[in-house]
C-alpha positions as CSV (number, residue, x, y, z in Angstrom):
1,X,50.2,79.5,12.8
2,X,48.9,75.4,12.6
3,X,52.1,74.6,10.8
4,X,54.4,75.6,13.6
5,X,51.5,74.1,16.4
6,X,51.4,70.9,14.2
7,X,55.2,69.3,14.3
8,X,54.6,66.2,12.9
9,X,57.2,64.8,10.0
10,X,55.2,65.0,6.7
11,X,57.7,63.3,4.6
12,X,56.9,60.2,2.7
13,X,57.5,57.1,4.1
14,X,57.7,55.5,0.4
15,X,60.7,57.7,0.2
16,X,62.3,57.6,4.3
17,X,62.2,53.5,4.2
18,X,62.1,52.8,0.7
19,X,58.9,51.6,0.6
20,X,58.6,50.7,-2.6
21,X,61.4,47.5,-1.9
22,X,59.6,46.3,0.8
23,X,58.0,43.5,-1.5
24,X,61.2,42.2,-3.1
25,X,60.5,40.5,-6.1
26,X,57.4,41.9,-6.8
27,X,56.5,45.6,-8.6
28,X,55.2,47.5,-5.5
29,X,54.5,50.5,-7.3
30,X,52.8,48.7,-10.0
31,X,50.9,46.8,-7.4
32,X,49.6,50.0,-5.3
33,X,48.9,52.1,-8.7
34,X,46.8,49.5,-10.0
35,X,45.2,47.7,-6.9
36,X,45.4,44.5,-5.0
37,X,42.8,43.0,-4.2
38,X,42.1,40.8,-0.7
39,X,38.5,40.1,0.4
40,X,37.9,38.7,3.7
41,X,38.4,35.2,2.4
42,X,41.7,35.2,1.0
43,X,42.8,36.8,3.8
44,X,41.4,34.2,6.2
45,X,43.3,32.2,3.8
46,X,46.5,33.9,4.1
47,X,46.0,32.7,8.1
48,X,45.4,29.6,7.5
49,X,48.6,29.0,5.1
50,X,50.5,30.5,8.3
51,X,48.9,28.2,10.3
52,X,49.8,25.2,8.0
53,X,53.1,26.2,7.8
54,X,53.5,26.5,11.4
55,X,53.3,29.7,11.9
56,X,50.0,30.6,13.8
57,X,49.5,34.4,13.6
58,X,48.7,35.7,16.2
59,X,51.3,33.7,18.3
60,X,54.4,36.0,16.7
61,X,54.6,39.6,17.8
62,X,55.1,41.5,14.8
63,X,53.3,39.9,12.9
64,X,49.9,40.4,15.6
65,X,51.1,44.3,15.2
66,X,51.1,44.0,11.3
67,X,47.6,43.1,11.3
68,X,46.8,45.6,14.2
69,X,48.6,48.5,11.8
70,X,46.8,47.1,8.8
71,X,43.4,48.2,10.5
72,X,44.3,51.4,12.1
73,X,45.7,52.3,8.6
74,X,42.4,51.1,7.1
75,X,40.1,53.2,9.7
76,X,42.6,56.1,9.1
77,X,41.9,56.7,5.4
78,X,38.8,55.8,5.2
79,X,37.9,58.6,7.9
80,X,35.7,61.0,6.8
81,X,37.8,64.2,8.1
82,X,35.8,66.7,6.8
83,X,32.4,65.2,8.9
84,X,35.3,64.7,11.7
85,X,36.1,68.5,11.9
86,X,32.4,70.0,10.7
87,X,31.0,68.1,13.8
88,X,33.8,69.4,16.4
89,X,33.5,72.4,18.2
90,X,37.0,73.1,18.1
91,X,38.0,72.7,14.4
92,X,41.5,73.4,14.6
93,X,42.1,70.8,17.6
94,X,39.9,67.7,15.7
95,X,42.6,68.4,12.9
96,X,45.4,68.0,15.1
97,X,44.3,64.9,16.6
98,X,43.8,63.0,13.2
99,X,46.9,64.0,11.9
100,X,48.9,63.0,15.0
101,X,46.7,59.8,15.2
102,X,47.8,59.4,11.3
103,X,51.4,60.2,12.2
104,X,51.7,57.8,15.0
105,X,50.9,54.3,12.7
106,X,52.6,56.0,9.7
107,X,55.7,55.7,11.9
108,X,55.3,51.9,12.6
109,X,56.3,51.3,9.2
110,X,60.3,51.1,9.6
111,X,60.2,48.5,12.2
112,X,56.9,46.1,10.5
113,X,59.2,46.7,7.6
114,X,62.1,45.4,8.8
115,X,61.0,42.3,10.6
116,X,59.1,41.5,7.3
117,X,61.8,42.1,4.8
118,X,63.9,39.9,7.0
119,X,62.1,36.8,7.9
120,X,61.2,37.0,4.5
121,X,64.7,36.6,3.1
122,X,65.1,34.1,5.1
123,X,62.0,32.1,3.8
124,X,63.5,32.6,0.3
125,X,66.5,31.1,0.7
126,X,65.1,28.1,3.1
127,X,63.1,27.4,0.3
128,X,65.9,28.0,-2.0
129,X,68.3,25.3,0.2
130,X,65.2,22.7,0.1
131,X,64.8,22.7,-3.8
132,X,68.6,22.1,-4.0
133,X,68.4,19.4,-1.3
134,X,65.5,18.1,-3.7
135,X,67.4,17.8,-6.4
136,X,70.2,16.3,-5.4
137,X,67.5,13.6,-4.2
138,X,66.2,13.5,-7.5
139,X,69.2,12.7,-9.1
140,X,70.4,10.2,-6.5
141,X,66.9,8.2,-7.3
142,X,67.2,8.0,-11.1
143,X,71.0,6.9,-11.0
144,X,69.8,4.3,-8.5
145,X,66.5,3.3,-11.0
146,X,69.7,3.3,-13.6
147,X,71.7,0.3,-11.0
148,X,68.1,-1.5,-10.3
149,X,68.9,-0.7,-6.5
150,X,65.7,-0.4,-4.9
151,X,67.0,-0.1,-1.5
152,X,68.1,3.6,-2.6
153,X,65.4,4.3,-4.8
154,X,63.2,4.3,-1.9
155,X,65.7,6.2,0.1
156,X,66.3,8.8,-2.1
157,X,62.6,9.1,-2.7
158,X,61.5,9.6,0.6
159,X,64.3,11.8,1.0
160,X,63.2,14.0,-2.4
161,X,59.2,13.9,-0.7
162,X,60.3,15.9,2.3
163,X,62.9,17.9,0.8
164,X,59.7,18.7,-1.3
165,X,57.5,19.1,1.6
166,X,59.7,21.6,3.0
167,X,59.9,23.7,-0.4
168,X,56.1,23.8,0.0
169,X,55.5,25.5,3.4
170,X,58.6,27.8,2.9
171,X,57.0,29.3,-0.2
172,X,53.2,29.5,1.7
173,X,55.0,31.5,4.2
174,X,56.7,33.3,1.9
175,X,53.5,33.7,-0.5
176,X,51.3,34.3,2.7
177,X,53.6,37.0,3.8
178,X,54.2,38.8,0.3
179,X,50.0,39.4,0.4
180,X,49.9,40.7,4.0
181,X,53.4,42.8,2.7
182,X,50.8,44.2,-0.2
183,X,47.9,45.2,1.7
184,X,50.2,46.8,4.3
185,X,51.7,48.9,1.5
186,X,48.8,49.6,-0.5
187,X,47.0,51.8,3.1
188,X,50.1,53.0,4.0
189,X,50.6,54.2,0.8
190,X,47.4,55.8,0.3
191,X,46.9,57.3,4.2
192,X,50.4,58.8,3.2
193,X,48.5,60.6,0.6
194,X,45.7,61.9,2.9
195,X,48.5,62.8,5.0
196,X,50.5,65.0,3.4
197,X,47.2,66.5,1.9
198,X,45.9,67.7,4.9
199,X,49.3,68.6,6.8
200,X,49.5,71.0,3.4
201,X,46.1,72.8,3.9
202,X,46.3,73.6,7.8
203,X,46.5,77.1,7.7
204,X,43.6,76.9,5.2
205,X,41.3,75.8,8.2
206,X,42.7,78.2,10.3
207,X,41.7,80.9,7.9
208,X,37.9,79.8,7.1
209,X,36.4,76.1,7.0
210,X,34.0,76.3,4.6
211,X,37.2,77.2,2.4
212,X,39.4,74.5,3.5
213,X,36.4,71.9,3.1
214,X,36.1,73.3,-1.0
215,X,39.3,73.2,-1.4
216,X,40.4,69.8,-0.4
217,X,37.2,67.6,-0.9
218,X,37.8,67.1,-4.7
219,X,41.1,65.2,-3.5
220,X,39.7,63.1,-0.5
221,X,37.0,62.3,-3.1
222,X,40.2,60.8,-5.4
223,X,40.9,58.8,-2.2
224,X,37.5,57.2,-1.4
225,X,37.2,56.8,-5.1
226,X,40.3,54.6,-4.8
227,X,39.1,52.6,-1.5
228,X,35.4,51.8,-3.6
229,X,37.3,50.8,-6.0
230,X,39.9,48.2,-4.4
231,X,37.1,47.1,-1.9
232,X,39.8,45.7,0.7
């Protein structure tokens, strides 16, 4: 049987990493359900704000292999598996191969995911630090305007500028990271789908194709319908 040839772990990732967290203060599952949309500009424009901030990315690791997973994940469901399978000679085998290739980035997930959520945290509460730091600033300047002491009105100013500064390129990270977090979630999400679809219906193929192709079109047709819709 293609179930017991075909080993591969078809639980949901939304469920084994608690995927649905990963964005932190925002509503993933409203976010997935009802689209987010990134176009090839605002994406070069989530670069650049990591480049602004000092964070050019390609030069961090994970972050290189967040954007690599993003496109496999992308390819991945928007693979025409039926046209895959009709075109191989051995049916069965072409199957295999997408769902281990499918398997292999799903599993990338816990790692990306835990860099991300981390770094991120940290972003949030750097920021958090510099708005306090501001503050403080703040209120050091206007007791000074209140004494006419001009010496630490300038001071406190400059002092308020970069604590402001600093707020600034902790939340473009932070922002920057939050969109890539969204996209990542949003194909992971629906390959996850297209997964667990197809691991279902194996023994369907092994039975007839023509069957298994009738019985599981109307669904990927849900999924492309989703993709045209998004228009990642």
């Amino acid at each position: 049987m293609l179930v017991s040839m075909l080993t591969l772990q078809s639980q949901s990732r939304a469920q084994d990493v608690g995927l649905w967290d990963v964005v932190f203060e925002e509503n993933t599952t409203s976010i997935v359900e009802h689209g987010f949309l990134m176009n090839d500009l605002s994406y070069t424009i989530i670069k650049l704000h990591l480049i602004i901030a000092g964070k050019d990315i390609e030069a961090v690791d994970y972050e290189w292999e967040t954007l690599t997973t993003i496109k496999r994940l992308e390819e991945l469901t928007k693979t025409d598996v039926i046209d895959v399978i009709n075109l191989s000679t051995n049916k069965q085998e072409a199957l295999i191969k997408y769902l281990t290739d499918c398997d292999q980035e799903l599993q990338k997930w816990d790692t990306i995911a835990a860099y991300m959520k981390q770094e991120m945290n940290i972003l949030k509460w750097e920021m958090e630090a510099c708005l306090v730091d501001k503050n403080v600033s703040d209120k050091v300047y206007f007791d000074a305007v209140e004494r006419y002491d001009q010496s630490m009105m300038e001071v406190s100013l400059n002092e308020s500028i970069i604590h402001e500064t600093c707020a600034t390129e902790k939340r473009i990270q932070y922002n920057a990271k939050t969109s890539i977090a969204q996209k990542l979630v949003f194909y992971l999400w629906l390959l996850q789908k297209k997964y667990d679809l197809l691991f279902a219906k194996q023994e369907i193929l092994a039975q007839n194709f023509e069957v298994f192709r009738d019985k599981i079109l109307p669904d990927l047709n849900q999924i492309d319908a989703l993709l045209q819709q998004y228009k990642f």
